[in-house]
Kinemage of the C-alpha trace (Angstrom):
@kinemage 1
@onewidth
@group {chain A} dominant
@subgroup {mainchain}
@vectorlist {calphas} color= white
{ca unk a 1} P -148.231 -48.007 -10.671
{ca unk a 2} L -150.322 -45.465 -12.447
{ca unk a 3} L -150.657 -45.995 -16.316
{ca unk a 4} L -150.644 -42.058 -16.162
{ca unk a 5} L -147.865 -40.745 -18.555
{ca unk a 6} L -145.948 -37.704 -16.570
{ca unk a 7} L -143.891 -35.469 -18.745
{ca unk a 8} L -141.590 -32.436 -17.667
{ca unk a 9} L -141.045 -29.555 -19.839
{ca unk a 10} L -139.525 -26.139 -19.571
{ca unk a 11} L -140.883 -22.997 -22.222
{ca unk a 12} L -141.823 -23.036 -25.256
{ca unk a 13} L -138.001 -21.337 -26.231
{ca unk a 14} L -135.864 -23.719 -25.074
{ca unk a 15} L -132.122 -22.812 -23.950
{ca unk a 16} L -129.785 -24.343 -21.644
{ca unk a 17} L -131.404 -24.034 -17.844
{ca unk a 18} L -135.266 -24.731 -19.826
{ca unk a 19} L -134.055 -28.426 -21.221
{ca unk a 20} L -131.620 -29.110 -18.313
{ca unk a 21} L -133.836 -27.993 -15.176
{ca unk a 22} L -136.850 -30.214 -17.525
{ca unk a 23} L -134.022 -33.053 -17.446
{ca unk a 24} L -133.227 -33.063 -13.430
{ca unk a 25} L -136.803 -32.984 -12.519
{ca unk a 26} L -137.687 -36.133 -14.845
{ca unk a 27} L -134.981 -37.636 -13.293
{ca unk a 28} L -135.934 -36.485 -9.446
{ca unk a 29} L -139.552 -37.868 -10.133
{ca unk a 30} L -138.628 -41.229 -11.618
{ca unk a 31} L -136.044 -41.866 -8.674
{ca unk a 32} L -138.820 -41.146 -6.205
{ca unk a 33} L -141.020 -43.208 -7.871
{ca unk a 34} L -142.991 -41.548 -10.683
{ca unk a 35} L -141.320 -42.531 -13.771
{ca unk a 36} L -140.939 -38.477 -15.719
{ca unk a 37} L -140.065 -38.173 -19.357
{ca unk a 38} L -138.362 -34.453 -20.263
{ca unk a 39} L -139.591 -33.301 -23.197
{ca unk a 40} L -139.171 -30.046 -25.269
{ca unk a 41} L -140.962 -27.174 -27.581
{ca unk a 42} L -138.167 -26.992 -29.718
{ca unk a 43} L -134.533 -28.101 -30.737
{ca unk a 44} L -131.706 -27.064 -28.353
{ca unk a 45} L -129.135 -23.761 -29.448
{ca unk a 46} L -125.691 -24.549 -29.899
{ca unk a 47} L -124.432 -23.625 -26.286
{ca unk a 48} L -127.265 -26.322 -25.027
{ca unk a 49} L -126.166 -28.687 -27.449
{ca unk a 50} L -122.822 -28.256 -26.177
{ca unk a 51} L -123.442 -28.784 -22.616
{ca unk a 52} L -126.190 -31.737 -23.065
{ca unk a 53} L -123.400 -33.894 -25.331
{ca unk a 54} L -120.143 -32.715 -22.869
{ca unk a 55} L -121.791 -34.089 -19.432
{ca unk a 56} L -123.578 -37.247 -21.903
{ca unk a 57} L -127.175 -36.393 -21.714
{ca unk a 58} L -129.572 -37.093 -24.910
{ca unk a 59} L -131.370 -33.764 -26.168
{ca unk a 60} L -135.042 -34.166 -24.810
{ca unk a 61} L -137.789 -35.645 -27.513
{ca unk a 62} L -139.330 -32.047 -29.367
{ca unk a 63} L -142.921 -31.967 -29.107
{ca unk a 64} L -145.075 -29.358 -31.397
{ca unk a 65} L -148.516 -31.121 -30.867
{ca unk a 66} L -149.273 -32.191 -27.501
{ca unk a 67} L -152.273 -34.357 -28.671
{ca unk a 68} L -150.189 -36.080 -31.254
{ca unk a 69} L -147.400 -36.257 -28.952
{ca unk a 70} L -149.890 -38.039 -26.014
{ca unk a 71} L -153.371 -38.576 -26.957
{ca unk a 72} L -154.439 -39.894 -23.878
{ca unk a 73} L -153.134 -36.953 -21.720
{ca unk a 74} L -150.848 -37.047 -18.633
{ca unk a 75} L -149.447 -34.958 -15.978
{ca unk a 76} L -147.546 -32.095 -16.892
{ca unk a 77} L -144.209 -30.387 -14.741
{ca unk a 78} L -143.630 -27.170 -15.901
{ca unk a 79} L -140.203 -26.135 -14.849
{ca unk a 80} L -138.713 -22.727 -15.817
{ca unk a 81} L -141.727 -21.703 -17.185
{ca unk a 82} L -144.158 -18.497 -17.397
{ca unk a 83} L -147.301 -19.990 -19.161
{ca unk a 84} L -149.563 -21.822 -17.733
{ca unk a 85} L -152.633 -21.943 -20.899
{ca unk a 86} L -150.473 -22.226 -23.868
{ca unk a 87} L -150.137 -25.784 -25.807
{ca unk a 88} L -151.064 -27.191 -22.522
{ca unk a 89} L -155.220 -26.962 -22.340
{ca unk a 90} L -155.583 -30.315 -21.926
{ca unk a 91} L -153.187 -32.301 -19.739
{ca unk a 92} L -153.522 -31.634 -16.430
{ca unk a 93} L -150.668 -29.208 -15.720
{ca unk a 94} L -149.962 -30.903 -11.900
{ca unk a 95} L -147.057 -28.479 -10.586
{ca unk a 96} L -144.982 -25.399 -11.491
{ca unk a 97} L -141.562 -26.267 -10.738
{ca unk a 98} L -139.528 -22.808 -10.615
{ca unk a 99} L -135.840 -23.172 -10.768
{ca unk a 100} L -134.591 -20.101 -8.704
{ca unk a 101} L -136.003 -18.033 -6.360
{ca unk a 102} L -137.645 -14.696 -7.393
{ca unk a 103} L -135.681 -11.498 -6.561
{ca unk a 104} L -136.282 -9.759 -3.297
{ca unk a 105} L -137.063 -6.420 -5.332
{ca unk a 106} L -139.394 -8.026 -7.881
């Protein structure tokens, strides 16, 4: 087992498909064998809030700093996410996972 930390997060507004997609893939990495911790820029809106305590799911730990937050670095899922520089310089950003498929007419 790698002593590499691996966090998922979504952007840096979070709302309801941000924390929730950041929350699946966690969980699809750790059940194929790279434990995932979802994290978040920010403190859920009420509809999120809603929908996180209805199905029983924690709200994600808020992270502002990244170095405070893991000062040895990690790997980094991005999921429903459009920047790839901000707050993120210096983990290793390992995958973009996008959530939906672009439009046809994009």
């Amino acid at each position: 087992m790698s002593d590499v930390k691996t966090f998922v997060a979504g952007h840096k507004s979070p709302d309801t498909d941000s924390i929730c997609s950041a929350i699946s893939y966690a969980n699809l990495l750790t059940q194929m064998g790279t434990p995932a911790t979802p994290v978040c820029a920010g403190d859920a809106n009420k509809e999120t809030k809603y929908a996180l305590e209805h199905f029983g799911f924690e709200h994600p730990q808020i992270v502002t700093n990244w170095e405070e937050f893991a000062p040895n670095g990690g790997d980094l899922y991005l999921t429903d996410h459009n920047e790839s520089k901000a707050n993120h310089r210096w983990l290793q950003i390992y995958e973009y996972v996008w959530c939906y498929r672009p439009s046809p007419y994009w």
